[in-house]
C-alpha positions as CSV (number, residue, x, y, z in Angstrom):
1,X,11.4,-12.1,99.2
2,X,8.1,-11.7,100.9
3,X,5.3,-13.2,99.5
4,X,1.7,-15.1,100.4
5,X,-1.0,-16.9,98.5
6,X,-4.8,-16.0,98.0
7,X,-6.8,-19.3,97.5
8,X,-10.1,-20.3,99.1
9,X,-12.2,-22.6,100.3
10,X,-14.0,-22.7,96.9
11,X,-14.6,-20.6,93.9
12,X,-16.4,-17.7,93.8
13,X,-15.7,-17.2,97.4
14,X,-14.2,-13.0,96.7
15,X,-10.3,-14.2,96.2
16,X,-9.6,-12.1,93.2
17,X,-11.9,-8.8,94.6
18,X,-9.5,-9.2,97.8
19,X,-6.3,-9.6,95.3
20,X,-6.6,-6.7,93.4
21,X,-7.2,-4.8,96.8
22,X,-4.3,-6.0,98.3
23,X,-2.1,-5.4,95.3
24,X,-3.5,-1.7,95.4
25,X,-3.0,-1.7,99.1
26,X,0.6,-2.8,99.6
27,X,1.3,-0.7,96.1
28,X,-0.2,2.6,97.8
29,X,2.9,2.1,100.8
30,X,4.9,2.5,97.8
31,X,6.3,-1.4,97.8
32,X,6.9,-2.9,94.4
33,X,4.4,-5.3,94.4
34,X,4.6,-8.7,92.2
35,X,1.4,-10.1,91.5
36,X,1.2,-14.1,89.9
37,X,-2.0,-15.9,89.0
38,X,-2.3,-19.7,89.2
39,X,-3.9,-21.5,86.1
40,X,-4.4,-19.9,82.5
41,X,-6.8,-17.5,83.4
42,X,-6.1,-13.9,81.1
43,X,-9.0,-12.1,83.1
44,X,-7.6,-11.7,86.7
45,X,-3.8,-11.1,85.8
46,X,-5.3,-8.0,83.4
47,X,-7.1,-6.9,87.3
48,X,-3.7,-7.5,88.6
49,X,-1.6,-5.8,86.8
50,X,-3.9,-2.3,87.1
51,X,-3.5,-2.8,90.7
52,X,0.1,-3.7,91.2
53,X,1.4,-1.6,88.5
54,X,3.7,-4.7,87.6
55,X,2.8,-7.4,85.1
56,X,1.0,-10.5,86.4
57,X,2.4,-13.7,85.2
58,X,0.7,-17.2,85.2
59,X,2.1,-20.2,87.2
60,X,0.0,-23.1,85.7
61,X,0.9,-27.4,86.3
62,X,-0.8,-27.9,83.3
63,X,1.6,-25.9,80.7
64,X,4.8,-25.7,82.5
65,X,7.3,-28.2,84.0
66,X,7.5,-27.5,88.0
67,X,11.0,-26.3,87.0
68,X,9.8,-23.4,84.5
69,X,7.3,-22.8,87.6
70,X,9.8,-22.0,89.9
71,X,12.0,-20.0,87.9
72,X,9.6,-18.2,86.9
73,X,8.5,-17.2,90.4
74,X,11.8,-16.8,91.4
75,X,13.2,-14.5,88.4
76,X,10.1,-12.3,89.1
77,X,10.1,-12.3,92.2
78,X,13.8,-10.8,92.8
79,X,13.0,-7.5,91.9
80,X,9.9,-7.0,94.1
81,X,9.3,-6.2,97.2
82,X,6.5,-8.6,97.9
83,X,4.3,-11.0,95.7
84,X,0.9,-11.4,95.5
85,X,-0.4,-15.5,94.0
86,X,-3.9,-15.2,93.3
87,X,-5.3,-19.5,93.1
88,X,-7.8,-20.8,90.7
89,X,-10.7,-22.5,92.1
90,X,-10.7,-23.8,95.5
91,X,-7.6,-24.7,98.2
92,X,-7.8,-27.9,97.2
93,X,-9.6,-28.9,93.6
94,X,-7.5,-30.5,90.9
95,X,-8.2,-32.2,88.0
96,X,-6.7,-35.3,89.5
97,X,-7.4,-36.9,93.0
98,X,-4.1,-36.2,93.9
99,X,-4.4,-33.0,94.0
100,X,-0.9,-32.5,92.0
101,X,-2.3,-29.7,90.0
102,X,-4.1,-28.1,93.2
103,X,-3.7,-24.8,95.1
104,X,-2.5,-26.1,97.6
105,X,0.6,-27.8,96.0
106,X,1.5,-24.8,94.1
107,X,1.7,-23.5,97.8
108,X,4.0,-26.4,98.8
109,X,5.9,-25.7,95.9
110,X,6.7,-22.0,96.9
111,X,6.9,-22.3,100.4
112,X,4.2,-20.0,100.1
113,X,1.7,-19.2,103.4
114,X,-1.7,-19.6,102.3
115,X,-4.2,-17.1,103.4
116,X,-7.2,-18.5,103.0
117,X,-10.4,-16.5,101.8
118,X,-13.7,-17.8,103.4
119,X,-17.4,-17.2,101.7
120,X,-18.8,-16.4,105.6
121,X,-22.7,-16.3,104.1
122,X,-25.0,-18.1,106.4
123,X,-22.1,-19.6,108.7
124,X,-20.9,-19.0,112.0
125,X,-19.7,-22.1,114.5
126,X,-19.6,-24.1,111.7
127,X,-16.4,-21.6,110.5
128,X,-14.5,-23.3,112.9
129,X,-14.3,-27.3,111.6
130,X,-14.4,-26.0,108.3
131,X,-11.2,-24.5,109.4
132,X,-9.8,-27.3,111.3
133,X,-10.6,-29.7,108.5
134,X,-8.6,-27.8,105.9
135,X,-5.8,-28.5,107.8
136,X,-5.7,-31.3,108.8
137,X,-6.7,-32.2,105.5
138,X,-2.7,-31.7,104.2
139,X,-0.6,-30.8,107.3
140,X,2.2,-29.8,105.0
141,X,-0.4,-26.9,103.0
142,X,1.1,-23.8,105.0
143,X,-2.2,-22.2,106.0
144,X,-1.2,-19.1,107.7
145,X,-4.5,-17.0,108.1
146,X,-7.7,-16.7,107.1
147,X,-9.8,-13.9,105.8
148,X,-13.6,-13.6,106.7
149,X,-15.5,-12.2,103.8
150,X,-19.0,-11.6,103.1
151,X,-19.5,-10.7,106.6
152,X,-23.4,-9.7,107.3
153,X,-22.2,-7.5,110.0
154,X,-20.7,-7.0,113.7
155,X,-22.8,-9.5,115.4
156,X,-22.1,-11.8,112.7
157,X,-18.3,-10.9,112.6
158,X,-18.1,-11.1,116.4
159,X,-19.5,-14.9,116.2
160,X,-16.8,-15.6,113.5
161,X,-14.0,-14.5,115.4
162,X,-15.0,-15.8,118.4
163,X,-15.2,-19.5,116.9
164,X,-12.2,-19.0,114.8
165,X,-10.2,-18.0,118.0
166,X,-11.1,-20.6,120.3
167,X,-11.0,-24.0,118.2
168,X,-8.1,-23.3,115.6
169,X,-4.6,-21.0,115.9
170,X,-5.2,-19.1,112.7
171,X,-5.3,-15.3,113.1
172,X,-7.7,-13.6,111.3
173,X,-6.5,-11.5,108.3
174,X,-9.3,-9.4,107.9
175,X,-12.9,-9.3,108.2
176,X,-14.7,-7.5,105.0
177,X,-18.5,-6.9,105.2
178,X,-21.2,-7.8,102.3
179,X,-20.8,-4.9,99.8
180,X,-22.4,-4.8,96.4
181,X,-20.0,-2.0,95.6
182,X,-17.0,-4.8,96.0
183,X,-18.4,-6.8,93.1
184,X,-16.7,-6.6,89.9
185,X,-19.3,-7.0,86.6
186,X,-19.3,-10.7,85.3
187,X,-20.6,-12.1,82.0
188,X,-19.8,-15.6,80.1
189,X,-16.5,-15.8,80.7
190,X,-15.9,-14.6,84.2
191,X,-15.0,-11.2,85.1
192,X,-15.6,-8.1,82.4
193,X,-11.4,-7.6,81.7
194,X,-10.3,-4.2,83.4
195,X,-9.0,-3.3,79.6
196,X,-12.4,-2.8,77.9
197,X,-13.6,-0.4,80.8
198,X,-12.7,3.1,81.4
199,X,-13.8,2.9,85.0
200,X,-11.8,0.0,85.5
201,X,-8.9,2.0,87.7
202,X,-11.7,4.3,89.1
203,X,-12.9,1.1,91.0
204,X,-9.5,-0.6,92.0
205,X,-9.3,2.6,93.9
206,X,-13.1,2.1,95.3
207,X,-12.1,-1.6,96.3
208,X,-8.7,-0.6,98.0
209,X,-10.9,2.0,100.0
210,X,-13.6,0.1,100.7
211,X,-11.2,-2.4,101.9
212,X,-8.4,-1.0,103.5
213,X,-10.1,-0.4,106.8
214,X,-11.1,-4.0,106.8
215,X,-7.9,-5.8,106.5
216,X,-4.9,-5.7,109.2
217,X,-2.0,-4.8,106.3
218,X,0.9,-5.5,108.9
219,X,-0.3,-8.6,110.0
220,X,-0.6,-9.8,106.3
221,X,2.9,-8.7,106.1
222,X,4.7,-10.0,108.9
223,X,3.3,-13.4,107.4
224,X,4.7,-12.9,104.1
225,X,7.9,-12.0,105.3
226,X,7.8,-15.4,107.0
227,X,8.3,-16.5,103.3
228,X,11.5,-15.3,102.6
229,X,13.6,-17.8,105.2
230,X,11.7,-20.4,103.4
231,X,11.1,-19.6,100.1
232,X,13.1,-21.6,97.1
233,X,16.9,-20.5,96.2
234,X,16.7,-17.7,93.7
235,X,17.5,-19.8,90.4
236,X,20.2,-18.5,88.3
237,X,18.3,-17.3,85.4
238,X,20.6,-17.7,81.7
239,X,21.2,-14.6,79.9
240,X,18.5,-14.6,77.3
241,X,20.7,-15.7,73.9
242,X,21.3,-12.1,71.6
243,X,19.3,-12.3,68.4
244,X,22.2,-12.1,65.6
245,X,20.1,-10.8,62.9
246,X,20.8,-7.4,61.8
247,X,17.7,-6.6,61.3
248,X,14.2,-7.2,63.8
249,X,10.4,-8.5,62.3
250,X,8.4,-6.6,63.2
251,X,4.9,-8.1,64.4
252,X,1.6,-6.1,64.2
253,X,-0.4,-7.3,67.5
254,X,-4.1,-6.3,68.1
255,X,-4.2,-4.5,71.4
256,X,-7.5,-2.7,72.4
257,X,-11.0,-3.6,74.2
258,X,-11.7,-6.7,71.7
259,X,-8.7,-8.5,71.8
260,X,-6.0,-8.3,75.4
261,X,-5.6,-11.7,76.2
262,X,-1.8,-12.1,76.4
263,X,0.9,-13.8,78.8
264,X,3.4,-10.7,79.0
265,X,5.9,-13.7,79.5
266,X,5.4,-15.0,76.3
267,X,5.3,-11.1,74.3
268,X,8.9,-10.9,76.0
269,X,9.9,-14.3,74.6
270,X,8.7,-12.6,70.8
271,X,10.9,-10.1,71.6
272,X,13.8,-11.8,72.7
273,X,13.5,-14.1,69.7
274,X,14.0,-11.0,67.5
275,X,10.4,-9.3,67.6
276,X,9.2,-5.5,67.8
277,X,5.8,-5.7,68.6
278,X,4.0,-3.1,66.9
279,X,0.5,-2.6,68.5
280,X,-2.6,-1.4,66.9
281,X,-6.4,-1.0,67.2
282,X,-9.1,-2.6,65.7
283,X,-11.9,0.3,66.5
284,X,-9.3,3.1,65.7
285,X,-7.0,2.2,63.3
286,X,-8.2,2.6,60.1
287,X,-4.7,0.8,58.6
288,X,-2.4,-2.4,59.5
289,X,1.1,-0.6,60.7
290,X,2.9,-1.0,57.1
291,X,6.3,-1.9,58.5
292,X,4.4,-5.3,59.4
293,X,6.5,-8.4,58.8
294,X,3.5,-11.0,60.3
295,X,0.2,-10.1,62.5
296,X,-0.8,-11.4,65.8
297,X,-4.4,-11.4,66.9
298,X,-4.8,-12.5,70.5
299,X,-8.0,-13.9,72.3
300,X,-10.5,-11.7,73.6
301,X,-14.2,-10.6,73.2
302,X,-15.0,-9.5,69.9
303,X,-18.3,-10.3,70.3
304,X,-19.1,-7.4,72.6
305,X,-17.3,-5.1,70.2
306,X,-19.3,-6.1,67.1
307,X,-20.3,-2.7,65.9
308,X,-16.6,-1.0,66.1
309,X,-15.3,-3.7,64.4
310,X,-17.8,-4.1,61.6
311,X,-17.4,-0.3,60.7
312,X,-13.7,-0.2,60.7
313,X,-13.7,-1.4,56.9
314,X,-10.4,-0.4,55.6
315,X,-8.6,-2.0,58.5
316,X,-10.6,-5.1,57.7
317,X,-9.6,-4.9,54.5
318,X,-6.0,-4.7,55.0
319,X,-5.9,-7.8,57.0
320,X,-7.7,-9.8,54.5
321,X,-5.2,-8.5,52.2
322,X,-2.3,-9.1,54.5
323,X,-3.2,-12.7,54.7
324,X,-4.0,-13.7,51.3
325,X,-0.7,-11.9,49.9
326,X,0.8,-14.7,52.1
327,X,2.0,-12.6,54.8
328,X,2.5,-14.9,58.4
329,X,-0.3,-14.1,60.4
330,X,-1.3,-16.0,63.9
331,X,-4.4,-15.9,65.7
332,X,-6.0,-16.9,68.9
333,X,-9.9,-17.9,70.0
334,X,-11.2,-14.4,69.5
335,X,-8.4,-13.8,66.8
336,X,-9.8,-17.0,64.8
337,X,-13.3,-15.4,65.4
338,X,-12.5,-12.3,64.2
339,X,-11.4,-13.5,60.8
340,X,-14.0,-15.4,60.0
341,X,-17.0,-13.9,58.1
342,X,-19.2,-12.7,60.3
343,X,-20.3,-13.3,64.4
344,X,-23.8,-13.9,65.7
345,X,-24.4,-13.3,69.4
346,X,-27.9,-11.5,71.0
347,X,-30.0,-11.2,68.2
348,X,-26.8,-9.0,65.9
349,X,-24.9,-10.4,63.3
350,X,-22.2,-8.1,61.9
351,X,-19.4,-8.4,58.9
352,X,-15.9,-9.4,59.8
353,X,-12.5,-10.1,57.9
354,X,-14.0,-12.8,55.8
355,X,-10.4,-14.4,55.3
356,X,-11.6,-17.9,56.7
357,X,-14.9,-19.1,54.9
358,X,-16.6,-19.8,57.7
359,X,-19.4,-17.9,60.2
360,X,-19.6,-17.9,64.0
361,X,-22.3,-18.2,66.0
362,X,-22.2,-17.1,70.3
363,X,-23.6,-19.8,72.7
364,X,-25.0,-19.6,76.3
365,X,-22.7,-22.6,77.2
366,X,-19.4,-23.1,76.6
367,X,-18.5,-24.9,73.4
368,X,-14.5,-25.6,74.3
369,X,-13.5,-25.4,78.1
370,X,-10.8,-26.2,80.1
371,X,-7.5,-27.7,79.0
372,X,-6.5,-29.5,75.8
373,X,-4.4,-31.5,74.7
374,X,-3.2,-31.6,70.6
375,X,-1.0,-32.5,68.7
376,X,1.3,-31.1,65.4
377,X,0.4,-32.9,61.7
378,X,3.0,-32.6,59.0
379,X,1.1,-29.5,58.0
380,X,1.7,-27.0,60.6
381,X,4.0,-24.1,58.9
382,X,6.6,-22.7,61.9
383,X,9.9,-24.3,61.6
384,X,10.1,-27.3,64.1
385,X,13.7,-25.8,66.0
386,X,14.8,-28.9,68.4
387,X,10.8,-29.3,68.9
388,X,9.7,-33.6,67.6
389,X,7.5,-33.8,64.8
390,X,3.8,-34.7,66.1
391,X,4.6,-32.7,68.8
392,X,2.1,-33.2,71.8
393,X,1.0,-29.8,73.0
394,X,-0.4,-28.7,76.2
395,X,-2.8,-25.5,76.6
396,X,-6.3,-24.4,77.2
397,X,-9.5,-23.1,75.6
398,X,-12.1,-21.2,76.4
399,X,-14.8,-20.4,74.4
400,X,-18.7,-19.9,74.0
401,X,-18.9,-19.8,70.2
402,X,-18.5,-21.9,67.1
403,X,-18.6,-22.1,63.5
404,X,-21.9,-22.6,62.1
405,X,-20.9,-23.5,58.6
406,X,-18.5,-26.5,58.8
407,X,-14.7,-26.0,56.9
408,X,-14.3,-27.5,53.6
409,X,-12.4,-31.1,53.8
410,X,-9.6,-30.0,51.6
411,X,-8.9,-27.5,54.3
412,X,-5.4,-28.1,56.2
413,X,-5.0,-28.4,59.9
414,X,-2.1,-27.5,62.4
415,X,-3.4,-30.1,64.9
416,X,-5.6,-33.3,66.0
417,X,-6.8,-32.8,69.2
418,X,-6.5,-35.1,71.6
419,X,-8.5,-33.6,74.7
420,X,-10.7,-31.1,74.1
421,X,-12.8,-29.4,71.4
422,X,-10.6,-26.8,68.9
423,X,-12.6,-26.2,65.8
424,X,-14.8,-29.6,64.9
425,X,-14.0,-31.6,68.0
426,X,-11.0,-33.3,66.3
427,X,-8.8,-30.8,64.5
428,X,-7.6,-27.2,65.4
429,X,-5.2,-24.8,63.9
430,X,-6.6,-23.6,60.6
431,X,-4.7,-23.1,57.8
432,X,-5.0,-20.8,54.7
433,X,-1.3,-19.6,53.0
434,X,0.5,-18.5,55.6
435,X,-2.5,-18.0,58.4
436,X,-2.5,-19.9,61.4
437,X,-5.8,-19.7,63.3
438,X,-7.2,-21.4,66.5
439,X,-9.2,-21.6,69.6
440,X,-6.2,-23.2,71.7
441,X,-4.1,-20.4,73.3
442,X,-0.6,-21.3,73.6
443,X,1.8,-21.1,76.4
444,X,5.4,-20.1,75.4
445,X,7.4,-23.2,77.3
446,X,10.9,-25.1,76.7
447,X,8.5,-28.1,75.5
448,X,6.9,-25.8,73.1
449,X,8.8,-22.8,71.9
450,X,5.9,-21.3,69.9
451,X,7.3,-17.6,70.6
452,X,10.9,-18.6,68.5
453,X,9.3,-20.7,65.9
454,X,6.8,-17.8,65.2
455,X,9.8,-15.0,64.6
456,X,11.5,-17.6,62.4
457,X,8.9,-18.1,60.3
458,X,7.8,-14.5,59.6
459,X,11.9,-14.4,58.7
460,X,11.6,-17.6,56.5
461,X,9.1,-15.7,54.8
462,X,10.3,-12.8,54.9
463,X,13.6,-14.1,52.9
464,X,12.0,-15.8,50.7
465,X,10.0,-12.7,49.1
């Protein structure tokens, strides 16, 4: 199938602005539009999906094998008409010096022509060996076009073109002008997600507008269908395994402005391991769902929704309650936040669960960022499956805030960590009954099956009450 990847020459260049408008675009000609995002990002795929209409999964080196990468990519792309990758970072930044975990080999990967997104503020000749370097850099990175953004204006984008033309064979995608009205709100953690605004679709439809004059749609298409004589083999995908049980657990999962950072790949893999996911709201809903087997609280930003969630006292209540009658319960970054006593941030401290004796406090600077490394102890609760014991775990964190009153040392862990920060720098995954809380967020892989060992917990529990 057709399909062509956004990266750039570096971050913050407009790559994600000019994904959700192409998404929206392509979507508009009534084409069932795929969108993927490289890396562990939650923010952009949330963009993604509001412009697509599909759901946005992640292709990230770090978490996955190249196998699950491709299969992935392949199994989703089959039922689309043409897929959108959004890249992390720039074309070719890595955390090695290889470059193995790069844009650009994600690209090689998927036989997938780059269209690369250039920052044109104060530049105009100089376009042109920035262009030429870039590829000759890797001659194998299929760089198929480029895409002038930030343009100051005609004269400005007739200098572009004109350099672009004569020194490299690239055609030019589009040329966007300098807009204030393309630029999506930003705080600590990137982009505001389009789930905690209300506006949010009103300006995926100002972007597409805004844009759609700017951008030569058939062009951009005629490249991606280049794609499909290349691309990888459709993979045959196995028949997810039938769950035998007669009966489904049924998992409450926070879903609202505070807490929407989830990997729809993994919610599918809860589901397929015998889950019905039973959303609720932490501003609105006054009560846990009472058919709730086990709770999952995802990351997010609670601490923009301090208020709402401090008033909604009965629903705090029936968490804490949840969780110390020994009910399974998982939670993520903002999750883990949540539960804690309180949360500090801009002068406001506000009341929250109080299940884990300990407060948070907001930072300017990241406390945990990036990806991490940890591994199982002996105490982590979810039944191992075929998965070793000190399991070595691969995922990512991504948070401005930490606890300002240090855990007791009788307190249990789920893991050491071996890169990265978790809780106190060396041990994440707190554990109270049957609560696990942390500031890693998982990845549901073959290496680490979290999804399956969840739902067979909540049953182990659940027959053993």
């Amino acid at each position: 199938m057709s399909h062509f990847f956004i990266s750039a020459a570096h971050k913050s260049s407009g790559k994600t602005t000019l994904s959700i408008a192409l998404c929206a675009l392509l979507r508009e000609q009534q084409l069932k539009v795929q969108p993927f995002k490289k890396g562990p990002d939650y923010i952009d795929p949330i963009w993604l999906k509001m412009a697509s209409g599909n759901p946005c999964y992640n292709l990230d080196f770090h978490t996955m094998k190249v196998t699950e990468i491709t299969r992935t990519f392949q199994h989703s792309l089959q039922p689309a008409d043409i897929a959108v990758i959004e890249g992390n970072k720039g074309l070719y930044d890595s955390v090695d010096l290889a470059g193995k975990n790069s844009n650009a080999a994600l690209a090689k990967l998927l036989k997938s022509p780059v269209i690369l997104v250039i920052d044109s503020s104060g530049i105009t000749r100089g376009i042109a060996p920035l262009l030429m370097g870039y590829q000759q850099f890797d001659k194998d990175t299929p760089i198929s076009g480029v895409i002038l953004n930030k343009v100051a204006g005609s004269r400005h984008e007739s200098k572009l073109q004109a350099a672009v033309e004569y020194y490299t064979d690239l055609p030019i995608i589009g040329s966007v002008y300098r807009n204030p009205e393309l630029c999506i709100k930003e705080r600590h953690l990137g982009l505001i997600p389009g789930n905690e605004s209300t506006a949010a679709q009103d300006m995926i439809t100002r972007i597409r507008d805004l844009i759609k004059p700017q951008v030569d749609l058939e062009k951009l298409q005629a490249i991606a269908k280049l794609a499909a004589t290349t691309a990888p083999s459709p993979a045959i995908v196995p028949t997810p395994p039938v769950n035998l049980s007669s009966s489904k657990v049924r998992i409450a999962i926070a879903k609202d402005p505070a807490f929407g950072f989830y990997y729809p790949d993994d919610l599918q893999a809860l589901e397929k391991a015998g889950a019905e996911l039973i959303p609720f709201n932490t501003f609105h809903d006054t009560h846990l769902p009472k058919e709730a087997d086990g709770l999952f609280i995802g990351g997010g930003f609670p601490e923009t929704q301090l208020s709402a969630l401090s008033a909604n006292h009965t629903l705090k209540q029936d968490i804490f309650q949840f969780i110390e009658a020994g009910k399974p319960a998982y939670a993520e970054c903002g999750g883990l936040m949540y539960l804690c006593r309180s949360i500090q941030w801009q002068q406001q401290t506000e009341d929250m669960v109080g299940i884990i004796p300990a407060d948070i406090q907001m930072h300017e600077k990241p406390v945990g960022r990036g990806y991490v490394t940890v591994k199982e102890t002996d105490n982590h609760p979810w039944p191992r499956l075929n998965t070793p014991q000190n399991l070595l775990i691969q995922a990512h964190e991504f948070h401005y805030s930490a606890l300002t009153t240090p855990l007791e040392s009788s307190c249990n862990f789920a893991y050491t960590v071996e890169r990265g920060v978790g809780i106190n720098g060396q041990q994440d995954g707190f554990l109270y009954k049957n609560l696990l809380a942390s500031y890693i967020h998982l990845r549901n892989t073959a290496q680490n099956p979290w999804a399956k060992r969840f739902v067979q917990f909540i049953n182990q529990v659940k027959n053993e009450t």
